[in-house]
C-alpha positions in Angstrom: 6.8 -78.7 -20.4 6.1 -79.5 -24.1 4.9 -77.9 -26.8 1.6 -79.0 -28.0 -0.9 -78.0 -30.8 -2.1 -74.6 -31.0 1.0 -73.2 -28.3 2.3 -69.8 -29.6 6.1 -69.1 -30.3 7.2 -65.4 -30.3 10.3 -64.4 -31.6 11.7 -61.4 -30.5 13.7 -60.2 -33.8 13.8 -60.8 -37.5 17.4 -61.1 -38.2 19.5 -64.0 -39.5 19.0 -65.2 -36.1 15.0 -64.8 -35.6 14.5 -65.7 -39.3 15.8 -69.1 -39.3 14.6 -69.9 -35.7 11.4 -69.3 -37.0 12.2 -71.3 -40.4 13.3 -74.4 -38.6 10.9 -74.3 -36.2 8.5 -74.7 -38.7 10.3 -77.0 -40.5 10.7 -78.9 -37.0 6.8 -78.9 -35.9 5.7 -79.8 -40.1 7.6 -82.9 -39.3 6.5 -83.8 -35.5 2.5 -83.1 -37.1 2.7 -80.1 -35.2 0.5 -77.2 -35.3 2.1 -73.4 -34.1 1.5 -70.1 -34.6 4.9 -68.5 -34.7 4.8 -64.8 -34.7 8.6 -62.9 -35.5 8.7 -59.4 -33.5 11.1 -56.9 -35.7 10.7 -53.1 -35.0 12.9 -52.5 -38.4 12.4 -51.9 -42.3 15.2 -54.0 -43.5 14.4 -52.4 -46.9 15.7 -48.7 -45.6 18.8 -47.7 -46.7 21.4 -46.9 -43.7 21.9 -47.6 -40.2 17.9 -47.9 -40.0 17.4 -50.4 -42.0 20.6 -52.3 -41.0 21.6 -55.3 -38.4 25.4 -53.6 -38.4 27.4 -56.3 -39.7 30.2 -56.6 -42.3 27.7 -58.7 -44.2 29.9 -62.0 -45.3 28.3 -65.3 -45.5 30.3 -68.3 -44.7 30.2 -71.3 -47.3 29.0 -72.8 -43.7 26.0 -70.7 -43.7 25.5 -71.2 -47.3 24.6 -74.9 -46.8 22.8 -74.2 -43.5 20.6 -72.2 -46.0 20.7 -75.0 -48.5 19.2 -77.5 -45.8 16.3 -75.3 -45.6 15.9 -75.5 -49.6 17.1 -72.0 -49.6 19.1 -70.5 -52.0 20.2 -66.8 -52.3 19.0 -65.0 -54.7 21.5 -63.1 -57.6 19.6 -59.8 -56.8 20.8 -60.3 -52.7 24.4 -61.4 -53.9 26.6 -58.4 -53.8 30.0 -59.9 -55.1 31.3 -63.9 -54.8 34.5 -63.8 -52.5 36.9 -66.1 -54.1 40.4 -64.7 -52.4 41.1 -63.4 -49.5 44.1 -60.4 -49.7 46.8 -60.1 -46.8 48.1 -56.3 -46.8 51.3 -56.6 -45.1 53.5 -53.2 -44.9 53.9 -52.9 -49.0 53.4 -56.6 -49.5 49.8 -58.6 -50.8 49.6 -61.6 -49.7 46.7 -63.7 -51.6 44.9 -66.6 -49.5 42.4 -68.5 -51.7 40.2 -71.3 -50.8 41.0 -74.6 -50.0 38.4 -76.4 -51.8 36.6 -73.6 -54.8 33.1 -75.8 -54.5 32.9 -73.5 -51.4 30.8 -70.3 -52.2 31.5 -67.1 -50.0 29.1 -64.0 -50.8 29.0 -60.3 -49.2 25.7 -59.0 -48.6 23.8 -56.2 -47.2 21.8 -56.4 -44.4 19.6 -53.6 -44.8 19.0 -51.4 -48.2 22.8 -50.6 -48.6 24.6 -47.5 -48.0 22.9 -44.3 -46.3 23.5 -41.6 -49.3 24.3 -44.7 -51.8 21.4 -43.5 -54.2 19.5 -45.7 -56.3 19.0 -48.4 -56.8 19.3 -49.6 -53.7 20.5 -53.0 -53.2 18.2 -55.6 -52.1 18.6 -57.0 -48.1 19.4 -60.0 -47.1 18.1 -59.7 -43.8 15.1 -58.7 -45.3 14.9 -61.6 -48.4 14.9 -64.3 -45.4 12.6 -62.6 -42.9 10.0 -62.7 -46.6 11.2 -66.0 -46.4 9.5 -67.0 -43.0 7.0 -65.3 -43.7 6.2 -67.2 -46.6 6.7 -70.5 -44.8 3.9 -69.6 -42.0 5.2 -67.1 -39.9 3.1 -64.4 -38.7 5.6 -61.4 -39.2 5.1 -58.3 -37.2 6.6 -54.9 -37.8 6.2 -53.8 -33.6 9.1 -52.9 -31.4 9.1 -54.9 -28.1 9.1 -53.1 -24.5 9.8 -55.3 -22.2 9.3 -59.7 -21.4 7.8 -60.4 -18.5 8.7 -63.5 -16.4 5.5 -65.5 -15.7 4.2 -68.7 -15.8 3.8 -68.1 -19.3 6.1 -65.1 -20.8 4.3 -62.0 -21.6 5.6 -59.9 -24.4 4.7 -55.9 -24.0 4.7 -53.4 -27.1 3.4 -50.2 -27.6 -0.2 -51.7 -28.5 -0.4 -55.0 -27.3 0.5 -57.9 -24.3 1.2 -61.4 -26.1 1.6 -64.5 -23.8 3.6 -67.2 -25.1 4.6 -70.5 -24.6 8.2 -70.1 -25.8 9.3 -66.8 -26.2 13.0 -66.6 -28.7 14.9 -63.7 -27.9 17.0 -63.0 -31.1 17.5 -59.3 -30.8 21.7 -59.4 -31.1 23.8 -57.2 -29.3 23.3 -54.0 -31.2 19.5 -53.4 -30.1 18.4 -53.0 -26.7 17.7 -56.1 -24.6 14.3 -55.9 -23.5 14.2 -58.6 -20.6 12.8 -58.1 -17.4 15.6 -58.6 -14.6 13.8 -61.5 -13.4 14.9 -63.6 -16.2 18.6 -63.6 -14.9 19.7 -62.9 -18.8 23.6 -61.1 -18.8 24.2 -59.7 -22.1 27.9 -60.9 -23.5 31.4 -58.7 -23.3 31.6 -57.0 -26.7 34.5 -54.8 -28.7 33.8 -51.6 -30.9 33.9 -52.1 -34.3 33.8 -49.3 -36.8 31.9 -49.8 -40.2 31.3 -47.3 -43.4 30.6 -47.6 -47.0 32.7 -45.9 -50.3 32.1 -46.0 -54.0 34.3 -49.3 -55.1 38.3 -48.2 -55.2 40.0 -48.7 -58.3 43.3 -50.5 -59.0 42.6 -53.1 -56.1 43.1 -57.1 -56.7 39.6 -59.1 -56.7 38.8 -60.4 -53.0 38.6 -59.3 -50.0 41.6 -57.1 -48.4 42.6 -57.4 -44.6 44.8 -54.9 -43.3 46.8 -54.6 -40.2 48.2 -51.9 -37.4 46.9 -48.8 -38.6 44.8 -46.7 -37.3 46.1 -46.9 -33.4 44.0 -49.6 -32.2 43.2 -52.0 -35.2 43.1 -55.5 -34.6 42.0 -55.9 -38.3 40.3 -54.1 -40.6 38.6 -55.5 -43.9 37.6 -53.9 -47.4 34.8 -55.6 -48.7 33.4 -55.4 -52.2 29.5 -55.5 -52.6 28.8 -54.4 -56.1 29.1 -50.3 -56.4 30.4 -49.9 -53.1 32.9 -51.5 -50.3 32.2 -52.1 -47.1 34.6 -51.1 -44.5 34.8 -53.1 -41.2 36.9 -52.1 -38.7 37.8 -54.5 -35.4 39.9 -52.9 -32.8 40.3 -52.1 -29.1 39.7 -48.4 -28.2 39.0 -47.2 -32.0 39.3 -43.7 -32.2 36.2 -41.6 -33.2 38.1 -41.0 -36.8 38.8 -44.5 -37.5 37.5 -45.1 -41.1 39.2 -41.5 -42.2 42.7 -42.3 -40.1 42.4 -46.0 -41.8 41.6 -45.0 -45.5 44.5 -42.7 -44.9 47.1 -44.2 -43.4 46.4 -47.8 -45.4 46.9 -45.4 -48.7 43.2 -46.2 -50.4 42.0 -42.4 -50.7 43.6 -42.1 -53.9 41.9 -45.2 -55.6 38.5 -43.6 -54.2 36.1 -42.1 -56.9 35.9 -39.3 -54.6 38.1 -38.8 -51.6 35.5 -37.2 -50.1 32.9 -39.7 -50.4 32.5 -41.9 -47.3 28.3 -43.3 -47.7 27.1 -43.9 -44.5 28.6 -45.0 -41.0 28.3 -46.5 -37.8 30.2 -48.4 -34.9 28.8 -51.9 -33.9 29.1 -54.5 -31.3 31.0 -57.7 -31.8 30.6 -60.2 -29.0 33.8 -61.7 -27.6 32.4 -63.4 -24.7 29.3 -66.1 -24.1 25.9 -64.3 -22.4 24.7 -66.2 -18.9 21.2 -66.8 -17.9 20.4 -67.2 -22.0 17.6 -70.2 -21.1 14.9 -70.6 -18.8 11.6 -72.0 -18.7 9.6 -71.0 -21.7 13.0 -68.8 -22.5 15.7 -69.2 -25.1 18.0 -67.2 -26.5 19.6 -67.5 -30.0 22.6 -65.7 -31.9 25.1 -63.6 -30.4 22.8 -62.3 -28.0 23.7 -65.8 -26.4 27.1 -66.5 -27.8 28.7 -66.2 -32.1 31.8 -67.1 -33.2 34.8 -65.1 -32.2 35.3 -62.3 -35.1 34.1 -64.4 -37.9 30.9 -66.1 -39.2 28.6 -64.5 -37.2 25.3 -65.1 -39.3 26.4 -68.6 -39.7 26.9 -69.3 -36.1 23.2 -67.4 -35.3 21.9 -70.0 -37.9 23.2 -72.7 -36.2 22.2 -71.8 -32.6 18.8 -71.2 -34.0 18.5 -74.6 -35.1 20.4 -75.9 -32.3 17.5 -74.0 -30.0 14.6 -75.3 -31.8 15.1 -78.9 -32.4 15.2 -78.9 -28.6 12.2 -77.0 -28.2 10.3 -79.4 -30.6 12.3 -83.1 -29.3 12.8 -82.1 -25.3 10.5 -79.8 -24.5 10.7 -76.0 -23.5 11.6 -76.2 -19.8 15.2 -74.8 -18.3 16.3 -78.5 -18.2 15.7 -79.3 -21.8 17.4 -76.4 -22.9 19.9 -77.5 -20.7 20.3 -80.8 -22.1 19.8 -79.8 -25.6 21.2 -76.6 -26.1 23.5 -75.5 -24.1 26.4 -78.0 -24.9 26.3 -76.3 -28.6 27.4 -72.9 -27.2 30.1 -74.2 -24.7 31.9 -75.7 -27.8 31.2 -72.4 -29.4 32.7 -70.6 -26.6 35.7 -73.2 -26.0 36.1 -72.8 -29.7 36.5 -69.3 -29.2 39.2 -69.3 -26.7 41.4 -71.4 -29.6 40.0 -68.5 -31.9 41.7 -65.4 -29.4 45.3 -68.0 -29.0 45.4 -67.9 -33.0 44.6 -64.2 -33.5 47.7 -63.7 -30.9 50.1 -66.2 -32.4 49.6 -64.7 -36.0 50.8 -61.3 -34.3 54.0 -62.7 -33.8 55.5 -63.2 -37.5 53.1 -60.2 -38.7 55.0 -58.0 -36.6 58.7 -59.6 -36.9 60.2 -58.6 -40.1 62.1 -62.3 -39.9 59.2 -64.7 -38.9 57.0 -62.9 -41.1 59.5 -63.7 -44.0 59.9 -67.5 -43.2 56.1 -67.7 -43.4 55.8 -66.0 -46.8 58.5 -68.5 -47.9 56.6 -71.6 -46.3 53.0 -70.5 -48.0 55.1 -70.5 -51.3 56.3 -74.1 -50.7 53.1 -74.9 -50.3 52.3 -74.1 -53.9 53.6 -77.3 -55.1 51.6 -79.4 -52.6 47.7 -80.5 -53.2 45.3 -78.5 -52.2 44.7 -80.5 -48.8 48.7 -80.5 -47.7 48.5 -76.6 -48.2 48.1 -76.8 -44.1 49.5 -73.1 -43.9 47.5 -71.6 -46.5 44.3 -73.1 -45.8 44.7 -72.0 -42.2 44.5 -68.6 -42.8 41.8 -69.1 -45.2 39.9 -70.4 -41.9 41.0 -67.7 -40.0 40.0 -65.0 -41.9 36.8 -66.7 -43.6 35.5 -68.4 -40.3 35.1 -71.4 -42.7 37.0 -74.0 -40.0 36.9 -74.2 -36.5 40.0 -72.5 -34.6 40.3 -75.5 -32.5 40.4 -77.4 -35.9 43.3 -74.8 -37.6 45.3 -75.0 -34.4 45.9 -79.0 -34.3 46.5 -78.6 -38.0 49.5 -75.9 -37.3 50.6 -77.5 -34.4 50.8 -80.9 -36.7 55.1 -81.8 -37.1 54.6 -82.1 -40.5 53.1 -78.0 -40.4 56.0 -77.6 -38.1 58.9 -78.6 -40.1 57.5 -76.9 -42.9 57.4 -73.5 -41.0 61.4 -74.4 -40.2 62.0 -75.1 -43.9 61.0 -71.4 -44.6 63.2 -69.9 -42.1 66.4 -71.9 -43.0 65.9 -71.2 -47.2 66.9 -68.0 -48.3 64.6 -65.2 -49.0 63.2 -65.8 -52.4 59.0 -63.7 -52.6 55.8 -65.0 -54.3 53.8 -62.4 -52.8 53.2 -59.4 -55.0 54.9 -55.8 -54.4 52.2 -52.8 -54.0 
């Protein structure tokens, strides 16, 4: 069960995910002398301002994703470039905490998905969603703008929309979690577990360090919750268990940021998303693969760069195995079990770090131990650079955790509990 010349690829869904399946697979078949027609499927406008144009994502791009981009000869364009992330700032009762990269040759950028923020105005800023869909396009994909009913199990897959049946001999689901699944029972396809996450836009506050700003334990719920600056405006993305309906107003108000608003009023568009926390089962079949976090993403972080890399993952086994349950089998899904194992390092590390955020003490000794670290090289910095990774999804959790667990780590963590208190962090 092989792909041959003239077979016909259909890609449900032109995000990150969709885009760069259909990218590599082109890529892919160039190289094997293989001739496809790949259509991409993708009911949306990614040009549209709001919700309707948007894929419902915070909108960061891993230095990871970045040089999965840069494989392709792909480079982000200024105009799609909302702001450079260079730090990353820890708000911790009335203390900032900075956390800047271990190695500056890694590039960070916030985008937007879709046309930015629903009563934003113009101009609207241009989507990145929508620059790498062009960029399929460009590269042979037949891109159409049709919303998909339903795929049929068959001998070969049949995909249904409002004014056409298309059989295929691999059909890519890449629709995510926050669009309707449309699969046919048959298939056996479980979506994942998600969480709630709560996302708006403001005008840029004022007064706030450069970076990106993590804050903790408010509104009732909040795992974290991240300010994010893309040019005129800030993203607001918040990740929490059982998020009241308020969220974004209790957060701006209890975090004290409605004062370095423009306009206290002014919140620019808003929506809750899905953020998968568990792998999806039945996400390859015959003729049937599934790629980003409709089959599994990293926990929390690097989302786009972990649909890129499934993608790829995907269709270099399509093109060097075949299409058939067994070659995704083989080929694929061995990548998403280490995603998922990953991930279960990725919820131990999320609850350790509760620990010394919520013990006056421990939290303390840590602030001490990061400032010890300042007089180290960069790569000794084992601390610091772990919640870089955290935060950025720019390491693996499995990877931070044997580097905190590490004795050297360990006695340094001792070290700044035994010293006396003396701050580097700055006082709000």
């Amino acid at each position: 069960m092989r792909l041959e010349n003239g077979n016909r690829v259909v890609i449900v869904g032109g995000g990150p995910a969709g885009s760069c399946a259909a990218l590599q697979l082109l890529r892919l078949a160039s190289e094997a002398a293989l001739q496809l027609e790949v259509i991409v499927l993708e009911a949306r406008d990614f040009s549209r301002p709001g919700p309707a144009g948007c894929n419902k994502c915070a909108g960061i791009l891993s230095s990871a994703a970045v040089r999965r981009l840069e494989a392709l000869d792909l480079t982000v364009p200024p105009d799609v470039v909302q702001a450079e992330l260079d730090a990353y700032i820890l708000h911790l009762g009335r203390t900032e905490l900075p956390i800047y990269p271990p190695d500056p040759a890694r590039r960070i950028y916030s985008v937007y998905r879709g046309g930015g923020p629903r009563l934003g105005g113009s101009p609207c800023p241009h989507s990145f969603d929508g620059w790498l869909l062009d960029q399929a396009r460009e590269r042979g994909a037949i891109v159409r703008r049709s919303r998909v009913r339903t795929i049929r199990a068959s001998v070969r897959p049949i995909i249904v929309t409002p004014k056409e049946q298309i059989e295929a001999d691999l059909v890519v689901l890449a629709t995510g979690v926050n669009s309707p699944t449309p699969i046919d029972p048959a298939w056996g396809y479980k979506r994942p577990q998600t969480e709630t996450m709560a996302q708006d836009e403001v005008p840029m506050p004022s007064g706030l360090t450069a970076g990106v700003h993590i804050y903790f334990g408010h509104p009732r719920g909040l795992i974290f919750g991240a300010l994010i600056p893309k040019g005129r405006f800030a993203s607001i993305s918040l990740l929490g268990h059982g998020l009241p309906h308020d969220a974004v107003s209790l957060f701006l108000e209890e975090q004290g940021l409605l004062h370095s608003l423009p306009n206290v009023t002014t919140r620019l568009c808003g929506c809750t998303s899905r953020v998968v926390v568990s792998p999806a089962s039945g996400f390859y079949a015959d003729r049937f693969v599934t790629v980003g976090d409709a089959a599994v993403t990293r926990l929390y972080k690097d989302g786009i760069g972990a649909a890129f890399h499934t993608a790829e993952v995907a269709m270099r086994t399509a093109i060097e195995r075949g299409v058939s349950r067994a070659a995704f089998e083989a080929g694929y899904r061995p990548t998403c079990q280490r995603i998922a194992v990953d991930n279960w390092f990725g919820q131990f590390l999320f609850r350790l770090w509760n620990i010394p955020r919520s013990t006056p003490f421990l939290l303390s000794a840590w602030q001490r131990t990061l400032q010890n670290e300042l007089a180290f090289p960069v790569m000794r910095q084992v601390h610091t650079n772990a919640m870089w990774g955290i935060f950025t999804g720019d390491e693996s959790y499995r990877r931070i955790l044997i580097a905190l667990s590490h004795p050297a780590a360990v006695l340094a963590f001792l070290r700044g509990m035994l010293m006396r208190s003396g701050a580097f962090v700055k006082e709000s």
